[in-house]
N, C-alpha and C positions, 0 to 999 in steps of 0.2 A: 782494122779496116772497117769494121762494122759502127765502131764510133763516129768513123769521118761520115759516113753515110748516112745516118741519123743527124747531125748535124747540117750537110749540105739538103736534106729533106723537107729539116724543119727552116732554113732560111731561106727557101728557093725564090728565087722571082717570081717565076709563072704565079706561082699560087697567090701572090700579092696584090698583083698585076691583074688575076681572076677576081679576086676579092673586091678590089678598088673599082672593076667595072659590074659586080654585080651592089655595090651600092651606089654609085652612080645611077643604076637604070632605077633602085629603088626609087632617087630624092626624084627624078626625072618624073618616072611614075605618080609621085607625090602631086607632082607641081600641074600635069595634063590633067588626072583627075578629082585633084580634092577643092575643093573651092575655099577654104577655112586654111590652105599652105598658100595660095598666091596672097592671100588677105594678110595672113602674117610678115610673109614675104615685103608685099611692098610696106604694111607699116614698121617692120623693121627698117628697109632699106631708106624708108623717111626718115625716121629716126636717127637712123646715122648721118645723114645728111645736111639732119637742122643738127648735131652736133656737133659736127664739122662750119656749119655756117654761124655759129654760135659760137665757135672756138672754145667749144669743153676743153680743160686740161688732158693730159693722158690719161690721168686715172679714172678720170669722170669717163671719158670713153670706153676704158676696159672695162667698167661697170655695168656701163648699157652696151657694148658687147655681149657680157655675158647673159645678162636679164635677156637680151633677142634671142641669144643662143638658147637660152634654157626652154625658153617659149616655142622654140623648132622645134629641140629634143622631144618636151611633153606631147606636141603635135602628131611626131613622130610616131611617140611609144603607144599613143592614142589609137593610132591610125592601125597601126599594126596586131593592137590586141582588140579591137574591132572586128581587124578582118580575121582574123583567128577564133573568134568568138562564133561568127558567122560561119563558119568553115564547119566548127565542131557543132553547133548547133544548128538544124536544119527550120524549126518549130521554137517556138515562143517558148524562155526559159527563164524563167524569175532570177536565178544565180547568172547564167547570161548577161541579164541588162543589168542586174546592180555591178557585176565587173566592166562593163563597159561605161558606167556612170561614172565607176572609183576612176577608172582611167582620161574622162572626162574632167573629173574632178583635178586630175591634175593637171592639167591643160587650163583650168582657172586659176588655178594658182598661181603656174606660173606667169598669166597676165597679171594677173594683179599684184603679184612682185614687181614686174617689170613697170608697172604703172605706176606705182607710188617709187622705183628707181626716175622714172622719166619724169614723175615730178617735182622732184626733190633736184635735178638736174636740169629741166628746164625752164620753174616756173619764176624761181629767181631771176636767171641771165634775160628774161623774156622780159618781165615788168621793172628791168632795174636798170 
């Protein structure tokens, strides 16, 4: 009896359901406060759009899919070890900001993947 009940525990709805709307208010939160999530936002949602009007093939699309996705994620993981950062430290901390620079850091990068993805996929179809 105890087995069934560790199993209906661990695949409950509720808890899913709780899950799926406490990151929903997170991207929500994102998008009212960060001004660096709408900007990626719409040049992602550009970018899919001259891809679509471009008639990328499919692969070419799941590429700059993921390049935009990756560019959220980093944004994301940014945003969040920021505020974390900010949390634990009250006062100016040298390890502080070089962790929020590394985190920064990725959040370039992954533009600049996404960049040379978007050029490598637009500049041809555009000048040809």
């Amino acid at each position: 009896m105890l087995k069934n009940r560790a199993w209906k525990d661990i695949f409950r709805l509720h808890g899913f359901r709780a899950s799926f709307r406490f990151a929903l208010r997170g991207i929500i939160y994102l998008f009212l406060y960060h001004r660096n999530m709408r900007i990626i936002f719409l040049l992602g949602a550009a970018a899919m759009l001259l891809g679509f009007y471009l008639n990328l093939k499919g692969i070419e699309l799941i590429a700059l899919s993921i390049a935009i996705t990756l560019v959220f994620m980093a944004e994301i993981f940014n945003t969040a070890v920021e505020l974390m950062m900010d949390t634990i430290a009250q006062k100016y901390n040298t390890k502080v900001r070089l962790v929020k620079d590394i985190a920064a850091g990725i959040v370039l990068i992954a533009c600049l993947n996404a960049s040379v993805i978007g050029y490598g996929l637009f500049v041809r179809k555009i000048f040809s």
